[in-house]
DRENKOL-78219 format. One record per residue: residue number from 1; x, y, z of N, C-alpha, C, O in turn. Coordinates in Angstrom, 1 decimal, decimal comma. Atoms other than C-alpha are relative to their C-alpha. Example, Ala and Ser with C-alpha at 12.3 -4.5 7.8 and 13.67 -1.06 7.14 Angstrom:
# residues 2
{rec 1; {0,9; -1,2; 0,0}; {12,3; -4,5; 7,8}; {0,9; 1,2; 0,0}; {1,9; 1,2; 0,7}} {rec 2; {-0,9; -1,1; 0,0}; {13,7; -1,1; 7,1}; {-0,8; 1,1; 0,8}; {-0,3; 2,2; 0,9}} 
***
This chain:
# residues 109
{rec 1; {0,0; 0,5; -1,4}; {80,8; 30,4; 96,5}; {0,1; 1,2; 0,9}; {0,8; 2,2; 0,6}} {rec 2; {-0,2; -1,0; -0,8}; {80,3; 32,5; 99,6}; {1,7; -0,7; 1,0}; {2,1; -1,8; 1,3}} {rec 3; {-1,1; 0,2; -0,9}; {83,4; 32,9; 101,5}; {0,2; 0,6; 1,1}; {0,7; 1,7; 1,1}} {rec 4; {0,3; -0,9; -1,4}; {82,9; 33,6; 105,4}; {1,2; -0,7; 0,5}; {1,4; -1,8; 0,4}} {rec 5; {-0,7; 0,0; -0,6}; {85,8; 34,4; 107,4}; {-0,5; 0,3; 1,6}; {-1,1; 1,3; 2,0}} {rec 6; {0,1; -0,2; -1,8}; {85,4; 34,0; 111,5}; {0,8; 0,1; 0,6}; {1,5; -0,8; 0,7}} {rec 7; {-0,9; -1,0; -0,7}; {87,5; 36,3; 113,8}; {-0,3; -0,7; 1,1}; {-1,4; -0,6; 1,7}} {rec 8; {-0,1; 0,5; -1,5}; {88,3; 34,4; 116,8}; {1,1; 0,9; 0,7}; {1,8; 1,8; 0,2}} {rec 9; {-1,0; -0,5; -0,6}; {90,4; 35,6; 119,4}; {0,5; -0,8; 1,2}; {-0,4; -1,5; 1,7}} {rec 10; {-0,1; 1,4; -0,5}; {92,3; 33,4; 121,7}; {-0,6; -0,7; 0,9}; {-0,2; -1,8; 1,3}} {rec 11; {0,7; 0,7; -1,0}; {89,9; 32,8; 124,4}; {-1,2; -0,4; -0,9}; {-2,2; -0,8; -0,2}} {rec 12; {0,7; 0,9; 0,8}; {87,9; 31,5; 121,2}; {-2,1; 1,1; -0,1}; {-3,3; 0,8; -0,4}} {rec 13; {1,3; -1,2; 0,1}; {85,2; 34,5; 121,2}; {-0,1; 0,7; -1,5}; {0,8; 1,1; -2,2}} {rec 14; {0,3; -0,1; 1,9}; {83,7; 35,3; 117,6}; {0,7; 1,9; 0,2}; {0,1; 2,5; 1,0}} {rec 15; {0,2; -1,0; -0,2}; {85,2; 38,8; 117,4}; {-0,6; 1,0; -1,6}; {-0,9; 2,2; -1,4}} {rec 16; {0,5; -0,4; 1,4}; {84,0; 39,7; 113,5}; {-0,7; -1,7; -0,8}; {-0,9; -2,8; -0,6}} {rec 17; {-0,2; 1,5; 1,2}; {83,5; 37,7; 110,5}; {-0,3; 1,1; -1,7}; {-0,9; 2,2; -1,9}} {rec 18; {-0,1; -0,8; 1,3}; {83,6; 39,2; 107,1}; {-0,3; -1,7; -1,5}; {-0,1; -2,9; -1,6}} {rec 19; {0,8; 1,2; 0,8}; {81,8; 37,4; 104,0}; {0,3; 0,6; -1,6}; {0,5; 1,8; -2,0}} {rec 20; {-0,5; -1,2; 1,5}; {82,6; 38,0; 100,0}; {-0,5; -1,1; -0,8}; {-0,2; -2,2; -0,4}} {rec 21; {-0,1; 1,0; 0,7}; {81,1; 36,2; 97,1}; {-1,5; -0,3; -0,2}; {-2,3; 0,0; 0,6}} {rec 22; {1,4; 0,7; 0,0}; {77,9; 34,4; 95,6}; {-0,1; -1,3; 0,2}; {0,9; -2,0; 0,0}} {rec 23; {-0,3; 1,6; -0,2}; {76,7; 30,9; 96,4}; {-0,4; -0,5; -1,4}; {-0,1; -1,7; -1,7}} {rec 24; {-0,2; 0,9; 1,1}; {75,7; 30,4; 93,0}; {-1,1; -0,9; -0,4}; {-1,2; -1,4; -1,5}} {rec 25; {1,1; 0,8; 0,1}; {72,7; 28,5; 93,6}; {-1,2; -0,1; -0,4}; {-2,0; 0,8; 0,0}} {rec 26; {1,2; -0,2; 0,7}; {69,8; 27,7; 91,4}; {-0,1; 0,7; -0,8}; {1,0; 1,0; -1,1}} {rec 27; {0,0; -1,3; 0,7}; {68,6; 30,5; 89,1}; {0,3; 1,1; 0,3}; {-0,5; 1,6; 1,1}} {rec 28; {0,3; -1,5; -0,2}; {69,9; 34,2; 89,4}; {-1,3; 0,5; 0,4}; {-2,3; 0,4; -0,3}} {rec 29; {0,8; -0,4; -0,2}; {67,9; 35,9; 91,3}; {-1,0; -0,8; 0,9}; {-2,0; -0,2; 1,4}} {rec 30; {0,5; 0,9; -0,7}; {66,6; 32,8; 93,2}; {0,8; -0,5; 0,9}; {0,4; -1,6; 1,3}} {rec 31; {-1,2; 0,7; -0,4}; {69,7; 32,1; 94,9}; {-0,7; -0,2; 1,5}; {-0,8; 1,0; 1,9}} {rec 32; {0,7; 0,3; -1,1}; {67,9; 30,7; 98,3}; {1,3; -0,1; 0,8}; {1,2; 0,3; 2,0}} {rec 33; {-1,5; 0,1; -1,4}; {71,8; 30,1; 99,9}; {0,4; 1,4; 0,2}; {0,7; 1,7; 1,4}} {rec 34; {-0,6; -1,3; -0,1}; {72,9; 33,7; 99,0}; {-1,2; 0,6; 0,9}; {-0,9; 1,8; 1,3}} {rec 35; {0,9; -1,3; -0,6}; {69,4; 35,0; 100,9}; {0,1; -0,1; 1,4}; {-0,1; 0,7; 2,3}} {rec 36; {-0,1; 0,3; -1,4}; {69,9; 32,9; 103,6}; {0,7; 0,4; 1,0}; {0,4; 0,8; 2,2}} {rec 37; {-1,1; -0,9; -0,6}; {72,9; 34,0; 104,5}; {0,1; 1,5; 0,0}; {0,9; 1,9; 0,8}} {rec 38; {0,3; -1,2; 0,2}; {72,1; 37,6; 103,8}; {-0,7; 0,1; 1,2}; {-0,6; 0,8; 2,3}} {rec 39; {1,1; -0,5; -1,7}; {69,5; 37,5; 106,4}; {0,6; -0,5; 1,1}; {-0,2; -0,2; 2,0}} {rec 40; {-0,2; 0,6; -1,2}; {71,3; 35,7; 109,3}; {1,1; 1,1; 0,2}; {1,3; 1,6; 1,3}} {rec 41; {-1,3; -1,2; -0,5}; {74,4; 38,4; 108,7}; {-0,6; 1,5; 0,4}; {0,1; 2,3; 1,1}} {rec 42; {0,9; -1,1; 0,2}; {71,9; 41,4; 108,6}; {-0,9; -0,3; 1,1}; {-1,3; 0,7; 1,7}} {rec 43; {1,1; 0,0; -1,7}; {69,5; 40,1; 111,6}; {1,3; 0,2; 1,2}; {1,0; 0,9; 2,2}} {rec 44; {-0,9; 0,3; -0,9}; {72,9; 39,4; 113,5}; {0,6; 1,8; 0,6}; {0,7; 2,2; 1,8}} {rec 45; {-0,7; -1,3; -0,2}; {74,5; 43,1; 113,3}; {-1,3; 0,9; 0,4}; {-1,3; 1,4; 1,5}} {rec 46; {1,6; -0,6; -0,5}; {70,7; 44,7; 113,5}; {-0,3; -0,1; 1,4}; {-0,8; 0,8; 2,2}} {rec 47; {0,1; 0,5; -1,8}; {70,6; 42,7; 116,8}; {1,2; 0,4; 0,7}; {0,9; 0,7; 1,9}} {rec 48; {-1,4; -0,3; -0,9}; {73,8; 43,4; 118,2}; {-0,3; 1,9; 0,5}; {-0,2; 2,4; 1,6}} {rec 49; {0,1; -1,4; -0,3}; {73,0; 47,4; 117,3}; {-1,5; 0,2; 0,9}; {-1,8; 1,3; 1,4}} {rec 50; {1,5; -0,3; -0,4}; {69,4; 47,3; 118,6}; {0,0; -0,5; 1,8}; {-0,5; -0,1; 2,8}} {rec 51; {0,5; 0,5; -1,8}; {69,7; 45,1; 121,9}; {1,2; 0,2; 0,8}; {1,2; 0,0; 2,0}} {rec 52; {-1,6; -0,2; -1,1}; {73,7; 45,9; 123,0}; {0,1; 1,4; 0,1}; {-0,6; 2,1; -0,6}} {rec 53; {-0,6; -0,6; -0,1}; {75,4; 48,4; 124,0}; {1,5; 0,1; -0,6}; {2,2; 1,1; -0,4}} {rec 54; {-1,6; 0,3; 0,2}; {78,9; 46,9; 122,1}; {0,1; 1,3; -1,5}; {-0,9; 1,5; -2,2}} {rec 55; {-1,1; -0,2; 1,0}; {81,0; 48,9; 119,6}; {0,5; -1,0; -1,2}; {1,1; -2,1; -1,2}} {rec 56; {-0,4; 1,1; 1,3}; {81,5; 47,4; 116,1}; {0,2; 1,0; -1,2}; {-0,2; 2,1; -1,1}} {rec 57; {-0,1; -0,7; 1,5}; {82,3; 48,8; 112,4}; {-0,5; -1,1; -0,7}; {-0,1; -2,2; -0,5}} {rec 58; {0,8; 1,2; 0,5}; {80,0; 46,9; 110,0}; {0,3; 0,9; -1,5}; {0,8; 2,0; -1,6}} {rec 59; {-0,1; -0,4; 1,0}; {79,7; 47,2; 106,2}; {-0,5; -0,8; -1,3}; {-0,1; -2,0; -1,5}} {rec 60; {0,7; 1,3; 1,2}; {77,8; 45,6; 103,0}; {0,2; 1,0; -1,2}; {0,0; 2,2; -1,3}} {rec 61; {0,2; -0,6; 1,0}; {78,4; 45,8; 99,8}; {-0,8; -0,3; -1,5}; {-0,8; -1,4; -2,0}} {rec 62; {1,2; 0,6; 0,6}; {75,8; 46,0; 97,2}; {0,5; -1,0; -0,9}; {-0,2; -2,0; -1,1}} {rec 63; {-1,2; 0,7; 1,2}; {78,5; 44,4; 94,5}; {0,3; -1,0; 0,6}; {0,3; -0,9; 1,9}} {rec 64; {-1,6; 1,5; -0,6}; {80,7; 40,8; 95,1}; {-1,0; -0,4; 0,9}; {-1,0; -1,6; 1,1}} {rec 65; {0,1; 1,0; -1,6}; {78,5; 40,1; 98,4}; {0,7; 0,5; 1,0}; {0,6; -0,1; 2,0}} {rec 66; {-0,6; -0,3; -1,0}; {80,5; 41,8; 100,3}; {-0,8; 0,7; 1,3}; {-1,8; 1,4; 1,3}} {rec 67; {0,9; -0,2; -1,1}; {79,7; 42,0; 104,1}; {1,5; -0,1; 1,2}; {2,4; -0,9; 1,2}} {rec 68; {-0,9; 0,0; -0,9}; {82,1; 43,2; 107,2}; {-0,7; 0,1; 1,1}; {-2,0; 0,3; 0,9}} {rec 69; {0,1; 0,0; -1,1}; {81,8; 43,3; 110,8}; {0,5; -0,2; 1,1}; {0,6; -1,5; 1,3}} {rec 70; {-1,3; 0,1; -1,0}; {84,1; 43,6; 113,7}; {-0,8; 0,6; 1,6}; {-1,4; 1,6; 1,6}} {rec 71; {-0,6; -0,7; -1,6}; {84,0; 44,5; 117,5}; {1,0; 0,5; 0,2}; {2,1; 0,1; -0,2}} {rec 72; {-1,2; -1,1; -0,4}; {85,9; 47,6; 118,9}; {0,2; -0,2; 0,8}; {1,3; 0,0; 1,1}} {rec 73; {-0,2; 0,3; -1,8}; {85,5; 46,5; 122,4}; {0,1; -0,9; 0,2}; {0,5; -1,9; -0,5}} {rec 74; {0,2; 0,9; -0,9}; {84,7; 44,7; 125,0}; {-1,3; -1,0; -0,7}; {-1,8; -0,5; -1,8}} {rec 75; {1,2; 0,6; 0,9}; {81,7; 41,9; 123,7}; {-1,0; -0,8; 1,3}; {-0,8; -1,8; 2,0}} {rec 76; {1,2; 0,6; -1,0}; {78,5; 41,3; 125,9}; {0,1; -1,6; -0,1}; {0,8; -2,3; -0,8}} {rec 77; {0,0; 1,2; 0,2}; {77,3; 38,1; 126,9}; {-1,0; -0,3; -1,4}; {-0,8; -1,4; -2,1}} {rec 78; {1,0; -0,1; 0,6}; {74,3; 39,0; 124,4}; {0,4; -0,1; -0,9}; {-0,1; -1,0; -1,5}} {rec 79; {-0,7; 0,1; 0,5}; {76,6; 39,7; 122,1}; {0,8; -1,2; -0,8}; {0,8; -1,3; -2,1}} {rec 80; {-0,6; 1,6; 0,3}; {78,6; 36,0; 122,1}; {-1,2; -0,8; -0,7}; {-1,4; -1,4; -1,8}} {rec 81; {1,5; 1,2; 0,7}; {75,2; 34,6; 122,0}; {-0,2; 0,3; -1,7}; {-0,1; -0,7; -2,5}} {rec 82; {0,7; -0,3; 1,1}; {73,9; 36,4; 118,7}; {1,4; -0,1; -1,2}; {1,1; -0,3; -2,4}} {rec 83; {-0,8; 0,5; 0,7}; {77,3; 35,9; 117,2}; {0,4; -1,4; -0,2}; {0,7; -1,7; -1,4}} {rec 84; {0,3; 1,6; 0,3}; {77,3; 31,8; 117,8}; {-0,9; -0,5; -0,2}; {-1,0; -1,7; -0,3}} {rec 85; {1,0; 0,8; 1,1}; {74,0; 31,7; 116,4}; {0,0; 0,2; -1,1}; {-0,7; -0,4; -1,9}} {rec 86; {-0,4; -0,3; 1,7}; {75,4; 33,4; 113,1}; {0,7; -0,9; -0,4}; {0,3; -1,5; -1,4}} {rec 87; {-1,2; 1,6; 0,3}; {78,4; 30,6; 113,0}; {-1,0; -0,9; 0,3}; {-0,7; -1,2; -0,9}} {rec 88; {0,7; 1,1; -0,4}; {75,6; 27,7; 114,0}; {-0,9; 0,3; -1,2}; {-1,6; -0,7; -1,5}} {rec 89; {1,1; -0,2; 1,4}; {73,3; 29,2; 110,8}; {0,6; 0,0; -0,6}; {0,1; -0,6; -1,6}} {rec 90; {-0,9; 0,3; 1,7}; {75,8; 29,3; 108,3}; {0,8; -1,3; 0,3}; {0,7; -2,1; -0,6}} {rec 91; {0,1; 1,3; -0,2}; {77,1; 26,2; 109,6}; {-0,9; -1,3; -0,7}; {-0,8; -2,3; -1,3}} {rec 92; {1,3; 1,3; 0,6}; {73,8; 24,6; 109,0}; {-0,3; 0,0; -1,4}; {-0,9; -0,8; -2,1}} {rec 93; {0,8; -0,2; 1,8}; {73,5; 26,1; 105,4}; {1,0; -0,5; -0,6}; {0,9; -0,7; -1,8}} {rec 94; {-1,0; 0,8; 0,7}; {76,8; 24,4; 104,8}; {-0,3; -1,3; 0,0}; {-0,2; -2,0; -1,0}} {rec 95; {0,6; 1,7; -0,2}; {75,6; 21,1; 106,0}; {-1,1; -0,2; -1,1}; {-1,1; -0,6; -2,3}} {rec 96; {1,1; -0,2; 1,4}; {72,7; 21,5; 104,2}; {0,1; 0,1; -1,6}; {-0,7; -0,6; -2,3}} {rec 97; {0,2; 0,0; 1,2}; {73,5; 22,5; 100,8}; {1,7; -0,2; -0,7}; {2,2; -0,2; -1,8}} {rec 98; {-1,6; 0,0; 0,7}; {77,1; 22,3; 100,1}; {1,4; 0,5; 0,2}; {1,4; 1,8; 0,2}} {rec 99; {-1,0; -1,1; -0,3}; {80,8; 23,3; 100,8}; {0,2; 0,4; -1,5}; {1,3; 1,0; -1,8}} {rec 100; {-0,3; -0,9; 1,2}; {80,5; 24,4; 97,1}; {-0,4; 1,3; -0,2}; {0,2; 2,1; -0,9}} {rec 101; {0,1; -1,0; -0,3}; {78,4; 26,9; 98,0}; {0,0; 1,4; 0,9}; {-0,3; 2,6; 0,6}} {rec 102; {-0,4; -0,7; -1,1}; {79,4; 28,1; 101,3}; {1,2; -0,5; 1,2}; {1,2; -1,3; 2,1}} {rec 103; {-0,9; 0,7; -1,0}; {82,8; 28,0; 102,8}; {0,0; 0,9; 1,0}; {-0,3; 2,1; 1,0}} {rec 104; {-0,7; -1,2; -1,2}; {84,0; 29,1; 106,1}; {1,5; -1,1; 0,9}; {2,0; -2,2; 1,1}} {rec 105; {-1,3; 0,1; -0,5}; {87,0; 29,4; 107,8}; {0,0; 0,7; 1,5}; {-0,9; 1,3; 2,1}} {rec 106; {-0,1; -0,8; -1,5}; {88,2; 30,5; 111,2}; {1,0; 0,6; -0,1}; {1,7; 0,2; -1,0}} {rec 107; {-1,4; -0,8; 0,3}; {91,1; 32,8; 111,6}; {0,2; 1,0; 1,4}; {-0,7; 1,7; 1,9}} {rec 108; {-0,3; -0,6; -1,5}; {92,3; 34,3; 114,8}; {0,6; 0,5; 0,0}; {1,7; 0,3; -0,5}} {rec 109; {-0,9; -1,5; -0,1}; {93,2; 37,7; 115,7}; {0,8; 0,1; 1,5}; {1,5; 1,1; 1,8}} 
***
């Protein structure tokens, strides 16, 4: 199972989210939940460095699934946006396929 954690803060603004784990699905090597998610965390931080200006420490690891990402600062409006369409895409791949293979949580800093 993937396990995505979401970094709120109390005015309810995504400030990270950190991800660990496989979803498990289908054959090795075909895992369609584990890619999906791969590409929505990986377009999301690509986008944030490519079209902001914000501060973040990011991090993937080739092993476990592991995937980090935080804001140091302040967080654009551009920013909010491309982080609540990362929560609204793993969202959907939960609806979609299973909380067996993708949980998430919220957790507030």
């Amino acid at each position: 199972m993937i396990r995505v954690t979401v970094f709120k803060d109390s005015e309810q603004n995504a400030r990270g989210v950190s991800l660990d784990g496989h979803a498990g699905y289908g054959e090795e090597g075909e895992d369609i939940v584990c890619a999906a998610v791969s590409a929505l965390v990986l377009n999301m931080a690509n986008s944030v460095e490519t079209f902001t200006e914000d501060g973040f420490t990011g991090e993937a690891a080739v092993e476990g699934g592991g995937f980090s990402f935080r804001f140091t600062g302040e967080i654009s409006p551009e920013s909010k946006l491309l982080m609540d369409s990362l929560i609204l895409g793993l969202q959907n791949i939960r609806d979609e396929y299973g909380e067996q293979y993708i949980n998430i949580r919220l957790k507030e800093v």
